[in-house]
N, C-alpha and C positions, 0 to 999 in steps of 0.2 A: 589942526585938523578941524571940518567942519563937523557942529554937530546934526543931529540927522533933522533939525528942522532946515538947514541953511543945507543939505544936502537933497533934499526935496523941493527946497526952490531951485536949484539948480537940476535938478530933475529935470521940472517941470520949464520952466525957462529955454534948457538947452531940448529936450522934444518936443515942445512947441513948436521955436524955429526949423528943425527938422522936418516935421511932418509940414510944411508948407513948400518945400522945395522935393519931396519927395515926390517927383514923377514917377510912376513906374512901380509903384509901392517901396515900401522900407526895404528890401532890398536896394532901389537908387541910393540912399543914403546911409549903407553901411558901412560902408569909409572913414564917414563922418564919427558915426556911432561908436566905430572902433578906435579914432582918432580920441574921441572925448571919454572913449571909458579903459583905454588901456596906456595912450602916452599921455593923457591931459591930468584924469583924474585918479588912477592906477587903481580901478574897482575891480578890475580882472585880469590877467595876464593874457599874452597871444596868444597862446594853445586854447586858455579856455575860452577867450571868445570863439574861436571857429569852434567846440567843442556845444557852446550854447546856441551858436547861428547853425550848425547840424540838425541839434534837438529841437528848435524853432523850424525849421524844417521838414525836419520829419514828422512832427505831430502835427495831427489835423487842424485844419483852423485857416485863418489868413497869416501874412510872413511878417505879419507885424506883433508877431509873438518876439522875437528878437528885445525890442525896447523892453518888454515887459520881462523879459529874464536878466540883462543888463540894470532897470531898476531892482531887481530884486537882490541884485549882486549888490550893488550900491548901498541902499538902506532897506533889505529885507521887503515884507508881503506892503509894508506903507509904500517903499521904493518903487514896486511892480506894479499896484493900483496907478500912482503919482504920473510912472514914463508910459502905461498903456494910454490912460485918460485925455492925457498933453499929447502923443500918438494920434488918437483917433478923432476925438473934439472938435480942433481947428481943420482937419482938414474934412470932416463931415460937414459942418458948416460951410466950409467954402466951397467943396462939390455940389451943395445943395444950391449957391445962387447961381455957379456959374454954369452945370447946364441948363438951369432957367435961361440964361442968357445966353448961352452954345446954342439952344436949339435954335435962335432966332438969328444967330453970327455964322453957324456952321458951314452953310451952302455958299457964304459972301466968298469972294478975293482976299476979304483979312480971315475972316475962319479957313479958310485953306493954309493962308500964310502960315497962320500961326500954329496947325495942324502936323504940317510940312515943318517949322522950325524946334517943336519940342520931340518930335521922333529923336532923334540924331543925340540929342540933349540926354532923353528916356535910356539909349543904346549905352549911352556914354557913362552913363552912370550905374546901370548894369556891368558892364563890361569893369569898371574900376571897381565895384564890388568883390566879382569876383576874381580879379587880381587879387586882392588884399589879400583874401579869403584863402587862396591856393598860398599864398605865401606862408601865412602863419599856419599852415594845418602841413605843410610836405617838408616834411622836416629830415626826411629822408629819402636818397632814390628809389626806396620803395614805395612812400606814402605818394611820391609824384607820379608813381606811372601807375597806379589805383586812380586818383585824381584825370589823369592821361586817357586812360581806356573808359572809366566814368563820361567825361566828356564829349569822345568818339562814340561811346552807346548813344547817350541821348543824344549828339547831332544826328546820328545814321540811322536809331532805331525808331520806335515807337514807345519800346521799352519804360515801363516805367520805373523813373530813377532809382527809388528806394531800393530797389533789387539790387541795383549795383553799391546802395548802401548797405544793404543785408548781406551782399558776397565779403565787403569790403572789413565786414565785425567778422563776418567767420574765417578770415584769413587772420587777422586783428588775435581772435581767438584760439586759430590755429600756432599762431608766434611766429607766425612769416611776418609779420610788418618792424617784430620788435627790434 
């Protein structure tokens, strides 16, 4: 087992590289995250990450609260500082030169191109997100059609979500879900 100094370069090492491919915010790269923190490094089980990427959710802020509660599962408040900082850092820096450089690429043939080829990319990595995510959280025909009707709200309504998290704790509450 490593100790928590060799557990915070790896922290920091494996959200590094994450936050550079996360199109679309940390949500694209949940997958990932859940890949490296429940069958790689075993710092959380499946339930509790959908249980931490909810609470990352639900609290105000940006969705890149996720990394920071997974480091904190890993090696405690060093863990959360170590995955938020490797999080935001590299890809603050690199948003800062590249729309220096989008703005003068954006209107070209290649700024279109490549405009047009990371949409599809952004979707794709969304959308496998939240696969994962339904998987480990519907652990029963009941948690999947919460998950089901959740879904149908925000495609169809306006509605915002949380509500259908707040129905979803008071039936939770109720002992219909148990």
């Amino acid at each position: 087992m490593k100790g928590e100094g060799g557990i915070l370069g790896d922290l920091a090492v494996q959200f590094i590289l994450l936050s550079l491919v996360a199109f679309g915010g940390a949500n694209a790269v949940v997958p990932e995250i859940h890949r490296l923190a429940v069958s790689l490094r075993h710092w959380t089980t499946d339930a509790e990450f959908a249980r931490l990427f909810a609470i990352a959710n639900a609290a105000p802020g940006p969705n890149v609260m996720i990394s920071t509660l997974v480091g904190w599962k890993a090696a405690g408040i060093p863990g959360a500082i170590v995955a938020t900082l490797a999080m935001c850092a590299p890809t603050c820096l690199l948003t800062y030169f590249v729309s220096r450089a989008w703005e003068r690429w954006r209107l070209t043939r290649v700024g279109k191109a490549i405009a047009a080829g990371l949409t599809p990319v952004t979707v794709g990595f969304i959308g496998a997100s939240a696969l994962l995510l339904t998987r480990g959280a519907d652990t029963s025909w009941r948690l999947a059609a919460v998950t089901i009707a959740t879904a149908l709200v925000a495609w169809r309504t306006k509605l915002n979500p949380l509500w259908c998290l707040a129905a979803a704790a008071g039936l939770g509450l109720a002992g219909a879900l148990g």
